[in-house]
C-alpha positions, 0 to 999 in steps of 0.5 A: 649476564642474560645473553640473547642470541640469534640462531641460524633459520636453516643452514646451521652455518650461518651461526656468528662466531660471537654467538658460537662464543658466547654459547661455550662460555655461558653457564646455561642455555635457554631455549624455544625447542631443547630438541631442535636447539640440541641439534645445533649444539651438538654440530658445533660440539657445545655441552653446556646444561640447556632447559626450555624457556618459551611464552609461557614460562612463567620467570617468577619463581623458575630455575631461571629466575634463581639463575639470575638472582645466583649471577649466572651467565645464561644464553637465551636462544629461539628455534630459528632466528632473532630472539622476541621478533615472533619468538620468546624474549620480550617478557625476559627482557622487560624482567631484566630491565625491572630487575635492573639484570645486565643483558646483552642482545647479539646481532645475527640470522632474521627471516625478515631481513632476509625476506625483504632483501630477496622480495625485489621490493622497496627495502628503504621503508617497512613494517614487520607485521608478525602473524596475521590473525587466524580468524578471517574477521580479525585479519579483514578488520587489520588488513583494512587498518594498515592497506594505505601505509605506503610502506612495505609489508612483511607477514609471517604465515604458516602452510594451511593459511596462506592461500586464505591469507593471499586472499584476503590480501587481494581482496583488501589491497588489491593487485598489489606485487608481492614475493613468498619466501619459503624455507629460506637458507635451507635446502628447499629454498624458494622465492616466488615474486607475483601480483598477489592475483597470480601468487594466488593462483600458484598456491592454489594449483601447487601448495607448498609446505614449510616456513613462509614469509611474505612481503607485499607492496606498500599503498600506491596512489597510482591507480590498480592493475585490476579493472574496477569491474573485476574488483567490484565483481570480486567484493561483491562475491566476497560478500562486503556491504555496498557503504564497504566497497564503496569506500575502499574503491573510492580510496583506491581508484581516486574516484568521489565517495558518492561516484562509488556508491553508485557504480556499487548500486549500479553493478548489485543491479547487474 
């Protein structure tokens, strides 16, 4: 039997006992990082054989293959949180399933459901977005894609990104409430809850290191916080084409696609 199990994002208490259970009774342990799973297993006493598996283990061929195939029963762990939610597990399963392997998945830690609970937004409807793309063309292209889903958004971001992300958010999205969970259930533990304009501003003035999720308000039809002067002004520097702007205001403010074409021509002249 594979097991996958969820571990802890940061307070090593928040392990369930099901998974501390399944971690002494299994044969081996799989993990993301051995060393930074080793430190979970030594706190809970485990001893148990423990060998890496990440995104580029190849299963063909591996000791973890053979393992299967002998019918031993293995635990399959990430660094933090739910196995295959932007972590390792998804080409294991999909194995599994071809090979017809027994697997269990157990419920447990997830930095997204826990993000969305803390933001203070809309949590009956959303969509996990995973890691927005590094470069500025591909994350434009997929923030263009999803700005009118009315549902809430949830992005995982690093440190060195994310005032480029925030940016190109605002820039897309408008000025839109969003909250910036950072080092969730550990000691540094922070929620900052603004307009995407002012969570822009508070990075800028204060960076902040660590582990970041970022969930931001879905599509409204209600017109934007931000005076269609300022965000004409804020595309313009951002270097988009007229036809670009014009059809983003024109969805975003309710206004006809030749009125924005104009008010754009017109602002270009100004």
């Amino acid at each position: 039997m594979v097991y996958f199990c969820a571990t802890p994002l940061g307070n090593l208490g928040d392990i369930t006992l099901r998974t501390l259970e399944t971690l002494r009774s299994v044969d081996l342990i799989f993990a993301e990082d051995t060393r930074r799973s080793r430190i979970l297993l030594n706190h809970y006493e485990i001893k148990k054989p423990l060998y890496r598996y990440d995104d580029h283990t190849e299963i063909e061929g591996s000791m973890l293959e053979q393992a299967m195939e002998e019918g031993k029963d293995m635990a399959i762990i990430t660094d933090a949180g739910m196995p295959l939610i932007s972590d390792p597990g998804y080409e294991l399963i999909q194995y599994c399933l071809k090979k017809e392997i027994p697997f269990e998945v157990q419920p447990g830690p997830s930095a997204v459901l826990l993000a969305l609970s803390n933001s203070g937004l809309p949590s009956h409807r959303f969509s996990f977005m995973g890691f927005l793309p590094r470069k500025k063309k591909e994350r434009l292209e997929l923030l263009e894609e999803i700005k009118e889903r009315k549902e809430t958004l949830i992005f995982y971001e690093t440190p060195h990104r994310i005032e480029k992300a925030l940016e190109d958010l605002h820039t897309v999205f408008g000025n839109r409430q969003a909250a910036l969970l950072r080092e969730m259930t550990k000691l540094y533990e922070e929620a900052i809850r603004l307009p995407l304009e002012d969570l822009i501003t508070e990075i800028k003035e204060r960076p902040r290191k660590g582990e970041m999720v970022l969930v931001v308000q879905g599509w409204s039809e209600e017109p934007m916080d931000l005076p269609l002067e300022e965000y004409l002004d804020e595309m313009l520097g951002k270097g988009y084409k007229t036809k670009e702007i014009a059809t983003n205001i024109s969805k975003t403010y309710g206004i006809t696609g030749s009125e924005a074409y104009k008010l754009v021509l017109e602002r270009k002249k100004q």
